[in-house]
C-alpha positions in Angstrom: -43.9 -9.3 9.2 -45.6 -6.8 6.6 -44.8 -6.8 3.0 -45.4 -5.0 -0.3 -45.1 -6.6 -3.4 -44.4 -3.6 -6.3 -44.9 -6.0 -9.2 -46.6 -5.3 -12.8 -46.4 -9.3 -13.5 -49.7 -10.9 -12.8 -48.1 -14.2 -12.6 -45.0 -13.6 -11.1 -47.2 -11.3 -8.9 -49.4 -13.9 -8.0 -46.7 -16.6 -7.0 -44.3 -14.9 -5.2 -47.6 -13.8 -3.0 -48.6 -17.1 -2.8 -45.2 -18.0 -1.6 -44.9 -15.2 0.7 -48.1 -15.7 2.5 -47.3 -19.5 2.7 -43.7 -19.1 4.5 -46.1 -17.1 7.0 -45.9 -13.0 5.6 -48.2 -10.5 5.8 -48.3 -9.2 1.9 -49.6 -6.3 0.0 -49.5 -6.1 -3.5 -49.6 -3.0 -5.8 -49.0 -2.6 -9.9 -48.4 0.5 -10.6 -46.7 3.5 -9.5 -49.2 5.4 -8.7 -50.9 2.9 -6.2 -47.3 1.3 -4.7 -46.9 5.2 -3.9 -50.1 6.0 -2.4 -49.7 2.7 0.0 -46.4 3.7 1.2 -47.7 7.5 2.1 -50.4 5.8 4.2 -49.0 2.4 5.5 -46.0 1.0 7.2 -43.8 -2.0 6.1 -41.1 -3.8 7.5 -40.2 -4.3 3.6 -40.9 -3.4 0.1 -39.9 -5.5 -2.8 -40.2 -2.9 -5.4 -39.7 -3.6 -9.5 -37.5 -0.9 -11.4 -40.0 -0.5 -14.1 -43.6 0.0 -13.3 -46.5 1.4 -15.2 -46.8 5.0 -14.7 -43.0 5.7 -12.7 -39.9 4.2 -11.7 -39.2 1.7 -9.1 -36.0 3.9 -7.6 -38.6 6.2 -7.5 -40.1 5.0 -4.9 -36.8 4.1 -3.3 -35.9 7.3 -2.8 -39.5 8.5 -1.4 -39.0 6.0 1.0 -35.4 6.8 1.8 -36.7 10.8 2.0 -39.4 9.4 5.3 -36.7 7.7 7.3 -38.6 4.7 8.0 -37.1 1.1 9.1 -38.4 -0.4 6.2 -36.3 -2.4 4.2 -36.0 -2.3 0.5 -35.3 -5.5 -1.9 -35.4 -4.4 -5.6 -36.2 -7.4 -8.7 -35.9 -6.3 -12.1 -35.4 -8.1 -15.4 -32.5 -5.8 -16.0 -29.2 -7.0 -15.1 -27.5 -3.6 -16.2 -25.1 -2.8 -13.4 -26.0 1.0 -13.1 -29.1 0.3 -12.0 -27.8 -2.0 -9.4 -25.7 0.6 -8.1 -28.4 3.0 -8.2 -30.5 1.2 -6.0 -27.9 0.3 -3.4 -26.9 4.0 -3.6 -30.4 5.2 -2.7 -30.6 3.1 -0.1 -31.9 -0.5 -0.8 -30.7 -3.1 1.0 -30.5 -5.8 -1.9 -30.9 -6.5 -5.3 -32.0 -9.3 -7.6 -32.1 -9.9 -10.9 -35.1 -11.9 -12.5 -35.8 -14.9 -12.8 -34.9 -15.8 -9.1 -35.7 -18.8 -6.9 -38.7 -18.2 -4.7 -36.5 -19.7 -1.8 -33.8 -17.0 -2.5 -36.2 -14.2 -2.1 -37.5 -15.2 1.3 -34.0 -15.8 2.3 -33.1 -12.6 1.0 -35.7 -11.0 3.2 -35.4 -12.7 6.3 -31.7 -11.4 6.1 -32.6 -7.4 5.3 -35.5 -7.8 8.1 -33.2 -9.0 10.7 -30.4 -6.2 9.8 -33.5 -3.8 9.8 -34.9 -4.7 12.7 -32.5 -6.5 15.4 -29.0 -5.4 14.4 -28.9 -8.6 12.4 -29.4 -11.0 15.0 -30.9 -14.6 14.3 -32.1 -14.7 17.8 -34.1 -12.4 19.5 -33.4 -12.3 23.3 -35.3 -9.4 25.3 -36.4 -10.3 29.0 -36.4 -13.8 29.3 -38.1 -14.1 25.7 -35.6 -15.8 23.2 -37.1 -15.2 19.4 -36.5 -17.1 16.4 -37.9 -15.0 13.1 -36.5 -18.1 10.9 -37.8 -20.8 12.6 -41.0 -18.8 14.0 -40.5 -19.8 17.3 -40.4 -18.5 20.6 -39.1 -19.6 24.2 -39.9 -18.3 27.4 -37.3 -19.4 30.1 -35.7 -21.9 27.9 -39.3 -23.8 27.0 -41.2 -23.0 23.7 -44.5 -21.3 23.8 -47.2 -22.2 22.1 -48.6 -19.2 20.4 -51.4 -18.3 17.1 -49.8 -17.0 14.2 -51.6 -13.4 15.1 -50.1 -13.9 18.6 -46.7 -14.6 17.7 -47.0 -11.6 15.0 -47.9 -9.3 17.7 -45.4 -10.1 20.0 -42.4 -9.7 17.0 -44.3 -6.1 16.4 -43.9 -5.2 20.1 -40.5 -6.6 20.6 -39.6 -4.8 17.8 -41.1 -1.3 19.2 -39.5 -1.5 22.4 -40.9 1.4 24.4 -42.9 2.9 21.8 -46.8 3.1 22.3 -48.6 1.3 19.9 -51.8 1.8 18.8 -54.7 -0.3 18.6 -55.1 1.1 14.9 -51.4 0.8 14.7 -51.7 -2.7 15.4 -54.6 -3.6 13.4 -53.4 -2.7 10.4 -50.1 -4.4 10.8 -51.7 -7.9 11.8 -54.2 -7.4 9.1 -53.1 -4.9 6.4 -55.3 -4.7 3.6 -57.6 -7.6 4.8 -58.2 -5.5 8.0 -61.6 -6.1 7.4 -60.9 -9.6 8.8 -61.1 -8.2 12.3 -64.6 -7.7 13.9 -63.3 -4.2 15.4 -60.9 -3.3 17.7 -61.8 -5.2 20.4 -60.0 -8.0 18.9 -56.6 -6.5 19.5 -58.0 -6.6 23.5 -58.5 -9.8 23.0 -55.1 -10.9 21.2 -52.9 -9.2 23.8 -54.8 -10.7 26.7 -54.0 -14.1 25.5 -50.4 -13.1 25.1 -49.9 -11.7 28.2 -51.6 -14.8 29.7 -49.5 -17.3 27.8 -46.2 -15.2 29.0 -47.2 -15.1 32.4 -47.5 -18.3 32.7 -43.8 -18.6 32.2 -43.7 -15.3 34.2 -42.8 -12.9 31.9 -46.5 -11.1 31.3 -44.7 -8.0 32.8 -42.9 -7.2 29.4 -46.5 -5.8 27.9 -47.8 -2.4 29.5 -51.4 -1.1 28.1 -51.0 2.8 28.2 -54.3 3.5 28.8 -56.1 5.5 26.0 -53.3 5.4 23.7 -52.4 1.6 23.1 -49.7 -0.7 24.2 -46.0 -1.4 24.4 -43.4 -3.4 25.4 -40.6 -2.8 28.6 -37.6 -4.3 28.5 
């Protein structure tokens, strides 16, 4: 899943990265308004983790843009203040949690796996489309009741599918969600090919390749 870190803290910036991209999320970070704001105009998160007060703006500033696009992206607000307007002014505007600061690491990705699952699958813990069954906590997938052994950019791409059901995806589209602001990391396109290939194979070995349909000069997407 792709994240963006709103954060003027270097260090608490830095850790709660660290963490992040350790329990296995894609994360952006930005430290001012005026870049958070410019990221969300141009790319799309499954969740941003927004601080009230930010160099150049407000964080419920950028709630509310977010709100105004109608996106599935979820919205966890930190702040330092513990004042209980501002609280309420978030969840007003739309975010779907709060916390006050200092917070446990642990919390926060709890926290997020929660609003991701409400944002994405109705709140489900498991994931069952086809004869896929989906684990986001554990990172896990079975196919017909056996696990499958997929990469991290392979089980990444499958979630992003799975949660686009019927909606073409582009290779762009794609990309920049497995990648994000290290997109540079992929050679070119061609590696998105090469990623859904390997899925398809590993699914229909356990007969389920079916589920993946390449729309032929537009992208891909997933039948259910």
């Amino acid at each position: 899943m792709k994240l963006l870190l709103v954060e003027d803290e270097p260090e608490l910036s830095d850790s709660i990265l660290t963490y992040l991209r350790q329990e296995g999320y894609l994360c952006e970070s930005a430290a001012t308004f005026t870049l958070a704001a410019e990221k969300i105009a141009i790319y799309a998160y499954d969740c941003v983790i927004v601080d009230i007060t930010l160099p150049g703006g407000n964080g419920l500033d950028l709630v509310r843009t977010l709100k105004k696009m109608a996106t599935q992206t979820g919205i966890v607000i930190i702040s330092a203040r513990d004042a209980l307007p501002d609280k309420i002014t978030g969840l007003q505007l739309g975010a779907d949690d709060y916390l006050t600061k200092p917070f446990h690491l642990a919390e926060l990705s709890a926290r997020l796996q929660s609003v991701l699952r409400r944002r994405h699958f109705g709140g489900r813990k498991e994931i069952i489309i086809r004869g896929i069954t989906i684990h986001p906590d554990e990172v896990q997938v079975y196919v017909q009741g056996k696990a499958l052994d997929l990469t991290r950019k392979e089980y990444d791409l499958l979630l992003f599918l799975v949660a686009n059901p019927g909606r073409v995806l582009t290779r762009e589209a794609i990309a920049e969600h497995l990648w994000g602001d290290n997109i540079d990391q992929a050679d070119s396109l061609e590696i998105i090919s090469t990623h859904v290939k390997n899925l398809r194979r590993k699914l229909g070995e356990r007969g389920e390749a079916a589920g993946i349909r390449t729309v032929y000069g537009l992208g891909y997407k997933f039948e259910r």
